[in-house]
C-alpha distance (Angstrom), angle and dihedral (degrees) to the residues before:
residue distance angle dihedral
X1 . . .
X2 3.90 . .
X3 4.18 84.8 .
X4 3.94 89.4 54.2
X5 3.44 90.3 47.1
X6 3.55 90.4 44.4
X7 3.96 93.8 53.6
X8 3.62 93.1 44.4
X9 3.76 97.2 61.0
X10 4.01 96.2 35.7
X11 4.40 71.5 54.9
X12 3.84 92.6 50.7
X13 3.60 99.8 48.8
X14 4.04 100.0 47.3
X15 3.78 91.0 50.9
X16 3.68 92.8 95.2
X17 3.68 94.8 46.5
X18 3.95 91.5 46.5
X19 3.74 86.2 50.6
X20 3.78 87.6 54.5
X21 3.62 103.8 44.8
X22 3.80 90.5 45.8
X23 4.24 96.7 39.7
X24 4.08 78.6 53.5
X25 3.69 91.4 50.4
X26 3.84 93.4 48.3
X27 3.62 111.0 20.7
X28 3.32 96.2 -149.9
X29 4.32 122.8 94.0
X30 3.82 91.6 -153.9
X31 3.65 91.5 59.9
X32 3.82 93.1 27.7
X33 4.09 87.1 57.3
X34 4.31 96.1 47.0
X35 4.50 83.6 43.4
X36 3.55 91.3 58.4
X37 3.88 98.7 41.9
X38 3.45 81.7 56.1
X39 3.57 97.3 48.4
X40 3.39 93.7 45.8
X41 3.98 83.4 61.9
X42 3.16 96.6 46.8
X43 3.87 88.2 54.3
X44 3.95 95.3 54.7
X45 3.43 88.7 47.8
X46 3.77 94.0 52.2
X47 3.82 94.8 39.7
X48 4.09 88.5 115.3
X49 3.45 94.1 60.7
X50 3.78 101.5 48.7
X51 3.98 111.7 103.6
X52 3.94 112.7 -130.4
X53 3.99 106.0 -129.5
X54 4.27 94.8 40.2
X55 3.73 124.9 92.0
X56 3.54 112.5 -66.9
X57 3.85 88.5 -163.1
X58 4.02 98.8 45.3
X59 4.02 84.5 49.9
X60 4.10 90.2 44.6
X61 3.80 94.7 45.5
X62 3.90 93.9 44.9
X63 4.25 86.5 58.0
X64 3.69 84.3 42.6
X65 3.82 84.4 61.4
X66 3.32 104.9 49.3
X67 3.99 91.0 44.5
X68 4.64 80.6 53.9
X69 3.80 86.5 53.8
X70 4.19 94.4 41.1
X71 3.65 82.3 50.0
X72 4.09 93.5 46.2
X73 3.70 83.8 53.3
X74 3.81 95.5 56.4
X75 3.49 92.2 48.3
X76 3.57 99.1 47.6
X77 3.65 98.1 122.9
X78 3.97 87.4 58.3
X79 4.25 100.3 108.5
X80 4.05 85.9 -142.9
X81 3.68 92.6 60.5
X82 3.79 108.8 126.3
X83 4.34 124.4 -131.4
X84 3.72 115.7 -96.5
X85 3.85 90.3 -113.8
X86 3.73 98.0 61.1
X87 3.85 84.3 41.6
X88 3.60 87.3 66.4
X89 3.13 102.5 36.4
X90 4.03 94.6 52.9
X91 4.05 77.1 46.5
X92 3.54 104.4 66.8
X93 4.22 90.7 42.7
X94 3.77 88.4 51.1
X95 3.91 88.1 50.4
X96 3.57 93.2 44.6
X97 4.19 92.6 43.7
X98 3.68 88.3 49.7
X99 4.01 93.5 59.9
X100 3.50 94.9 38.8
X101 3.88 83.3 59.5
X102 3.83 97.7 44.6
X103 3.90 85.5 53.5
X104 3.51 84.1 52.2
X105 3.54 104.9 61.1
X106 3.55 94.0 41.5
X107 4.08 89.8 58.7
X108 3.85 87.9 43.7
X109 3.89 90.3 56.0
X110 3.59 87.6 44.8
X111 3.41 100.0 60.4
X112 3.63 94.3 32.1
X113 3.75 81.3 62.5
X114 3.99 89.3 59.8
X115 3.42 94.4 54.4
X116 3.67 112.8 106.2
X117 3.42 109.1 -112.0
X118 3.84 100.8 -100.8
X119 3.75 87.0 52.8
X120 3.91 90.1 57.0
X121 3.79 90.0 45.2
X122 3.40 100.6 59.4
X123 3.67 92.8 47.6
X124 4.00 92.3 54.8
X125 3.59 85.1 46.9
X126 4.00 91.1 63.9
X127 3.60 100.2 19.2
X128 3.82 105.7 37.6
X129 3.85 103.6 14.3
X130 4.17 83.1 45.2
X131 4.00 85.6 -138.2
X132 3.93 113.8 164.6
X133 3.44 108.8 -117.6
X134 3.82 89.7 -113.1
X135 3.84 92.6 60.3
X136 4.11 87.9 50.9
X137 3.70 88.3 51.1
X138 4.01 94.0 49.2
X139 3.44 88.1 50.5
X140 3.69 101.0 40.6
X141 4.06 84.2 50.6
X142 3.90 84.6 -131.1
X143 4.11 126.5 118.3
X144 4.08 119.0 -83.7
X145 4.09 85.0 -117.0
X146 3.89 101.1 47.7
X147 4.27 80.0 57.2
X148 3.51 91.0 47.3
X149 3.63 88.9 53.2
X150 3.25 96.4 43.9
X151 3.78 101.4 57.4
X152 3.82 87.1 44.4
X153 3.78 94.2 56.8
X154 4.34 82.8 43.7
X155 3.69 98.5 55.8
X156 3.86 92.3 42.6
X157 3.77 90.4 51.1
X158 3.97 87.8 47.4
X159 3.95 88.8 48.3
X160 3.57 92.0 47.2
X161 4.13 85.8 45.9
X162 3.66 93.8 54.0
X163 3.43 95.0 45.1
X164 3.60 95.0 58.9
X165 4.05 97.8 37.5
X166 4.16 80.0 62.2
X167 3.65 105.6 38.0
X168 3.82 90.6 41.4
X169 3.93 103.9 23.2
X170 3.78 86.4 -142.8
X171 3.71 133.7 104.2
X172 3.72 122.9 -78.0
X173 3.39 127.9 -168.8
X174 3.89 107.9 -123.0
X175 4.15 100.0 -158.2
């Protein structure tokens, strides 16, 4: 039960990274949309022969490509269909793109986790609460351009954070 449970969530969290890699593959959301239901067959169906310990993602995105090219297949007679080569090619910098971006978001929540908590609020305010920065400043009782500032100064410290967690794989202190 733990395993299916397991499998499930490992399935949750790469959906947005499959829908990437194959949207980037396709360019079109339609298409993207029926590839991944497939996929995500595909993946259920497959669940036995995934290895606990390897990346979910890598295993996930390399079904997701052979569910592009079934799909490339089907739609041969389409006149905007492009050659297997440049299929591949666009393949391997989609899988690549897609892990830079999961290493991404795990530095960002990293250092968003260093922030002191003030820090982290304000940026949910604008970023997750989808506040304008003048409501944050009304209720913060402090000027519309010390906010501004503020979040400038936050997402370069972030930046600067992220960089470091992935050039250096060690922690970084984002403030």
């Amino acid at each position: 039960m733990d395993d299916t449970r397991d499998f499930v969530t490992q399935l949750i969290n790469v959906q947005t990274r499959l829908f990437g890699f194959i949207l980037s593959l396709l360019g079109d959301r339609d298409a993207a949309d029926d590839v991944l239901q497939e996929t995500n067959v595909v993946i259920w169906d497959k669940r036995s022969q995934f290895e606990p310990g390897t990346d979910f993602g890598a295993w996930a995105c390399t079904i997701a490509h052979f569910q592009i090219r079934a799909y490339r297949q089907r739609r041969a007679r389409d006149r905007h269909r492009f050659n297997d080569a440049l299929t591949e090619s666009l393949a391997q910098v989609a899988t690549q793109r897609t892990a830079d971006l999961d290493a991404r978001r795990t530095a960002l929540r990293e250092c968003l986790g260093a922030l002191p908590t003030k820090q982290r609020e304000l940026l949910d305010r604008r970023y997750a609460g989808q506040e304008s920065v003048g409501q944050i400043a009304e209720g913060v009782g402090r000027p519309t351009n010390s906010v501004y500032q503020t979040l400038y100064r936050l997402r370069g410290a972030l930046m600067q954070c992220i960089e470091q967690k992935l050039t250096a794989g060690g922690a970084a202190d984002p403030a």
